[in-house]
N, C-alpha and C positions, 0 to 999 in steps of 0.2 A: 868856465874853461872852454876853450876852445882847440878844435885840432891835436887832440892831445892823446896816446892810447895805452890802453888798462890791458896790460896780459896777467892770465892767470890771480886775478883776485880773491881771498878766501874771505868773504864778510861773514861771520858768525852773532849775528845779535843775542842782546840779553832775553832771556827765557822766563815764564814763572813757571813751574813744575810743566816743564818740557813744551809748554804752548808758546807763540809770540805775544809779543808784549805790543797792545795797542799805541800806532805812534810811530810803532821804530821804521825806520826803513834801508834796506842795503842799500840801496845808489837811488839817491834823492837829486836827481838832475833837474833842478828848477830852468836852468838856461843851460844854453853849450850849443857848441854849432863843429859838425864835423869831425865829434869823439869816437874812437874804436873803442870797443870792451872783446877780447877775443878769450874765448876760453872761463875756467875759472868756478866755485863758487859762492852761492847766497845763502844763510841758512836762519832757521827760526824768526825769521823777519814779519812784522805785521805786513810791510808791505816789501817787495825783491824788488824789483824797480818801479820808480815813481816819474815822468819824463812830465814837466811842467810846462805851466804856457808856454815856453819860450824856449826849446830844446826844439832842434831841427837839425835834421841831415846825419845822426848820431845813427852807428853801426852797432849791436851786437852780437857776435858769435860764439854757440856754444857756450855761455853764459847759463851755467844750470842751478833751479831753484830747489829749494828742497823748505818742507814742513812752512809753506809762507801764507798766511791766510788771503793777500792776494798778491797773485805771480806780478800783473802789473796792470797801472795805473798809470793811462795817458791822458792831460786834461785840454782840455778845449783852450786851443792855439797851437799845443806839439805838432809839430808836421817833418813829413819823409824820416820819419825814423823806421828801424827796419831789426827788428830782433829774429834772431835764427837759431834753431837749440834743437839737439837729437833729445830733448826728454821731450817730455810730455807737457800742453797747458791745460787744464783743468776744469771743467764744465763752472762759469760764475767767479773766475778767480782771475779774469781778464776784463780790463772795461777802458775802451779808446773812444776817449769824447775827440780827441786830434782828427788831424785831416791826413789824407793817403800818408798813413803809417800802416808798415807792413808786417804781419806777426807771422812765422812759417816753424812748424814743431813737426815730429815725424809722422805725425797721424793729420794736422790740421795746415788749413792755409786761409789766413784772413784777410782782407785789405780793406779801408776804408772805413772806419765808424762801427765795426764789428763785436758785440760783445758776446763771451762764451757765457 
């Protein structure tokens, strides 16, 4: 998808006794170029967002995770993606193999190949 924008999404994945289920993920963006996600949330997910080789130039805003074993997962080719959220990301539960993707949470500010 392309150019296309996500207000207020509620993704609720399936659970086993209240943990994430390995595998699952709320917004699995293998490609896309110039997606908004504003608002919204992700919940029990193995992984909340997943931004694939080939996803660039995609916005987040306020996109909040909740109970995810990891917030997100940028893999090596993702570039200028740019997530922004008043929660919190979580010491080891962020990992950008991408190029200048920008993470900014109320406590933290990353850029560039940054893992918590």
């Amino acid at each position: 998808m392309n150019a296309s924008t996500f207000v207020r999404l509620h993704i609720n994945c399936p659970t086993a006794s209240g943990n994430p289920i390995s595998g699952t993920y709320g917004i699995n963006l293998q490609q896309g170029d110039g997606n908004t996600f504003t608002g919204g949330d992700v919940e029990g997910c193995a992984t909340a967002l997943h931004l694939g080789a080939n996803a660039q130039n995609n916005t987040m805003v306020g996109l909040r995770n909740e109970n995810s074993t990891n917030q997100i997962v940028a893999d090596a080719g993702s570039q200028y993606n740019n997530w922004m959220t008043g929660g919190t990301m979580f010491t080891g539960k962020l990992t950008d193999n991408g190029t200048r993707n920008s993470f900014l949470d109320t406590f933290h500010r990353s850029f560039n190949a940054f893992e918590w």
